[in-house]
C-alpha positions in Angstrom: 14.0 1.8 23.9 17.1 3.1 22.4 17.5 6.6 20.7 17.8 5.0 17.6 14.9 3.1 17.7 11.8 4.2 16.1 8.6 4.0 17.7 6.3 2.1 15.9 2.6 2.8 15.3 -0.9 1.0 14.8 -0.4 2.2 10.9 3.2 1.0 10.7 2.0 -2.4 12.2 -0.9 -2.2 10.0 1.2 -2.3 6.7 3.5 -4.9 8.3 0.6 -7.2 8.4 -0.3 -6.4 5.1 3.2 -6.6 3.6 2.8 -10.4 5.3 -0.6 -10.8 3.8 0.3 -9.7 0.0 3.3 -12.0 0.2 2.1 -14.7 1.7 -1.0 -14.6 -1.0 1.6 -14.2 -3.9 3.2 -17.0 -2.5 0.3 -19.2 -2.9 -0.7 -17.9 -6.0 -4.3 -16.9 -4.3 -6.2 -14.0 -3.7 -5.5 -11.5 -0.8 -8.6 -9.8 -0.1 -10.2 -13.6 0.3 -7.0 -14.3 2.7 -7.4 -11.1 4.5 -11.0 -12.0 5.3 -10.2 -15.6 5.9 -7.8 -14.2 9.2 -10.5 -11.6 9.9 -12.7 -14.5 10.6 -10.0 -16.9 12.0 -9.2 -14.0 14.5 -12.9 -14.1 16.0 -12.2 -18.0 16.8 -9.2 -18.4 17.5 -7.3 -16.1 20.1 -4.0 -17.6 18.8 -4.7 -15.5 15.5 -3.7 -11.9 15.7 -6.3 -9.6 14.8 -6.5 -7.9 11.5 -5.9 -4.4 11.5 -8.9 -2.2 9.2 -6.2 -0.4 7.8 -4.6 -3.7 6.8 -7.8 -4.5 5.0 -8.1 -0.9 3.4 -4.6 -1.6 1.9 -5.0 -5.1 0.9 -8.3 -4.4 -1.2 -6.8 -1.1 -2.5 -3.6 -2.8 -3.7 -6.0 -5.8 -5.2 -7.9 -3.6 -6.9 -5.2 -1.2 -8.3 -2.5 -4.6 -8.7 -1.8 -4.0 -12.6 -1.7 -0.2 -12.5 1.0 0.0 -9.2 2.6 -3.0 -11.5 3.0 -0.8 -14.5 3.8 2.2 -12.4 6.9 0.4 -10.6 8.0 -1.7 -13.6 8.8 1.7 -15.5 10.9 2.9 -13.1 13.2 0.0 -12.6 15.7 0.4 -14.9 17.6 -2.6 -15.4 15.3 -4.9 -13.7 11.8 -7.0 -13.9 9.4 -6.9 -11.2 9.8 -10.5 -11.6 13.6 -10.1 -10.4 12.8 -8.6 -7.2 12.4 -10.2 -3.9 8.6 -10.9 -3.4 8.8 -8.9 0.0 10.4 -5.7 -2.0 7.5 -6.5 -4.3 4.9 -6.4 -1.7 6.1 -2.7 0.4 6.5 -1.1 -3.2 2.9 -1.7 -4.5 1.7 -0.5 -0.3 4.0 2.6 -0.4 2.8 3.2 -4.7 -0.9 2.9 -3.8 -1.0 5.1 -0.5 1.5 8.0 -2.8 -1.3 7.7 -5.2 -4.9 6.7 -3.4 -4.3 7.4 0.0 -4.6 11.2 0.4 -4.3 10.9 4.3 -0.7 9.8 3.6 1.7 12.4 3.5 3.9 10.8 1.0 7.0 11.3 2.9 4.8 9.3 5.3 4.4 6.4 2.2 8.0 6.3 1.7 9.4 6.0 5.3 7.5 3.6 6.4 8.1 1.5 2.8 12.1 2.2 4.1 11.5 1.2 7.9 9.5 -2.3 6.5 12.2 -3.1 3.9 15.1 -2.6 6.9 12.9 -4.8 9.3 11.9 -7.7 6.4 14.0 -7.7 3.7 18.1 -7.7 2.5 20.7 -5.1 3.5 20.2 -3.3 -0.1 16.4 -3.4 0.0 15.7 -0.1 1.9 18.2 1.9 -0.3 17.0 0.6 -3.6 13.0 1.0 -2.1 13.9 4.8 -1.7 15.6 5.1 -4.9 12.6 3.6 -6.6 9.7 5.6 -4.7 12.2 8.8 -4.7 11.2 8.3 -8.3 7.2 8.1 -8.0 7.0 10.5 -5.7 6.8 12.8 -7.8 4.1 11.7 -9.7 1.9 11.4 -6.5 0.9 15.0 -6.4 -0.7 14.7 -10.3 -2.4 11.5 -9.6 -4.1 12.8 -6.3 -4.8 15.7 -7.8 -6.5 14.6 -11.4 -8.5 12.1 -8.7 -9.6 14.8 -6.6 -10.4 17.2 -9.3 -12.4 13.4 -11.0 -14.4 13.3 -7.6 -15.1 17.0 -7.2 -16.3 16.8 -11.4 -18.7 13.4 -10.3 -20.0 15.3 -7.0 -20.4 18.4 -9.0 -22.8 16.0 -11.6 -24.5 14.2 -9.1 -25.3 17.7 -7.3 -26.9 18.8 -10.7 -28.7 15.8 -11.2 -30.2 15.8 -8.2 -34.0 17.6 -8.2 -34.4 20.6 -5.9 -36.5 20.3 -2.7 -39.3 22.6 -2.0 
C-alpha cells in the first residue's frame, strides 16, 4: 500500500455498500430497506452475494426513514442547484454523510464528512469530492444543534417515562 493510500475500514465499506444500495434503489424507483433485506437474504443462499454489512442496514433504514428531512436539509444549501441536478451517486453520499452529522452520534462529524469525501473520489466525477465538502462544510454546523435538541428530546422522554413508572417496594 502506498503512503497515499488510505486504509479503508469495515464502516468505510459499510457506507460504500450503502451508497450502492440507495442508488441502485433510486434507480429503480423502489424501496431500499426492502432491497437491503432482499441481499441480506440473497447473501445466506448464494455465496456469490456479498454479505450485507449491519451498519449498511442501520444507514439504509435511517436514511429511509429521515429521506424528506436530509432532502430539505441539502436542497437549502445548494445554491444554484436542484437535488434533481446532481449526480444520483452525489445524491446518495450526501443524504449518508447528512444523516450520520445529525442521527449518528457515534460519528464524529469530521468522521461523516471524510468518508462522504473518500466515497465521492472513489465513485463519482473529478468535482464531486470538492463540491461534497463544500456542501457538508455547510451542515456541519448545524450537526451539533440537531444532536443536541435530540439528546436533550431523549433525556426529556427517559426523564417522563422514569416518572411514570410506579416505585417498587
Amino acid at each position: 500500500m502506498s503512503g497515499t493510500q488510505k486504509k479503508l475500514g469495515a464502516r468505510h465499506k459499510a457506507r460504500k455498500r450503502a451508497v450502492d444500495l440507495l442508488f441502485e434503489a433510486e434507480a429503480r424507483d423502489i424501496d431500499p430497506v426492502g432491497l437491503a433485506a432482499d441481499r441480506v437474504a440473497l447473501a445466506v443462499t448464494d455465496d456469490q452475494v456479498a454479505q450485507v454489512p449491519p451498519y449498511t442496514q442501520t444507514v439504509v433504514r435511517g436514511v429511509s426513514e429521515r429521506l424528506d428531512e436530509l432532502d430539505q436539509v441539502i436542497a437549502e444549501h445548494l445554491h444554484d442547484w436542484t437535488l434533481e441536478r446532481l449526480p444520483a451517486v452525489d445524491r446518495a453520499i450526501l443524504r449518508i454523510s447528512v444523516w450520520e452529522l445529525f442521527h449518528a452520534p457515534d460519528v464524529p462529524p469530521v468522521v461523516a464528512v471524510d468518508e462522504a469525501v473518500e466515497l465521492a473520489k472513489q465513485l463519482s466525477t473529478d468535482d464531486s469530492p470538492a463540491f461534497v465538502n463544500g456542501i457538508l462544510g455547510q451542515i456541519v454546523a448545524l450537526a451539533d444543534q440537531v444532536r443536541a435538541a435530540a439528546a436533550a428530546t431523549s433525556s426529556r422522554a427517559a426523564d417522563a417515562a422514569e416518572q411514570r413508572e410506579p416505585e417498587r417496594p
